[in-house]
Structures are given as structure tokens and as C-alpha cells.
Steps between C-alpha positions, in 0.01 A plus 500: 500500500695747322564298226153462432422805565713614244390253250147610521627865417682380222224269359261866565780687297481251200161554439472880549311519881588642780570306843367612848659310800232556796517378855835715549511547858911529541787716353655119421189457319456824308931473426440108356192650282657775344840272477236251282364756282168562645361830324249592812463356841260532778448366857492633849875691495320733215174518629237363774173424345279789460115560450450636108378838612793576696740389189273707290526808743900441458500466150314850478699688743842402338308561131385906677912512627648400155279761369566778683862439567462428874593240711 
């Protein structure tokens, strides 16, 4: 799997896009990405699933906090 994985990051590097490994639910996982050259990944060890307003509401608050300077 890694070997594929890797391959598909290559064959993404070649022609200039960027890869996103999703489904990452382990550290194994997430280590084997990142070992392939995955540019992003996503999956539950990141982040449950959440409704758009709440992401929206979080994307606000940490816009206000890089704003102001506070955390």
C-alpha cells in the first residue's frame, strides 16, 4: 500500500498537483502518508465530521485571534 501510495504522489508531483490522502484514522496511517509524499491529509485522527456552520464559526474565531494577537 505504501508503494502505491507513494507512486500516486509521485505521478501528482510530475504534473504539478497536490495529493490529499483521506480516510487517515491511525498515526501508522498519517506516518505511511507523509513517508509517501502526500501534501495534505484528512480523516478522523484530524477531525470528526462537522456541520458547515460550526467549521465556519471556527474558521472566524481563529481569523478574530490571528488578528488581534490572542489565542
Amino acid at each position: 500500500a505504501l508503494e502505491l501510495a507513494s507512486e500516486l504522489c509521485n505521478l501528482g508531483r510530475r504534473f504539478n498537483l497536490r495529493t490529499v490522502g483521506v480516510g487517515v484514522e491511525t498515526e501508522a496511517q498519517l506516518n505511511a502518508l507523509l513517508q509517501a509524499g502526500c501534501n495534505e491529509v484528512q480523516g478522523y485522527l484530524l477531525s470528526m465530521p462537522v456541520p458547515l456552520e460550526d467549521f465556519q464559526s471556527f474558521l472566524r474565531q481563529r481569523f478574530l485571534q490571528s488578528k488581534t494577537g490572542t489565542q
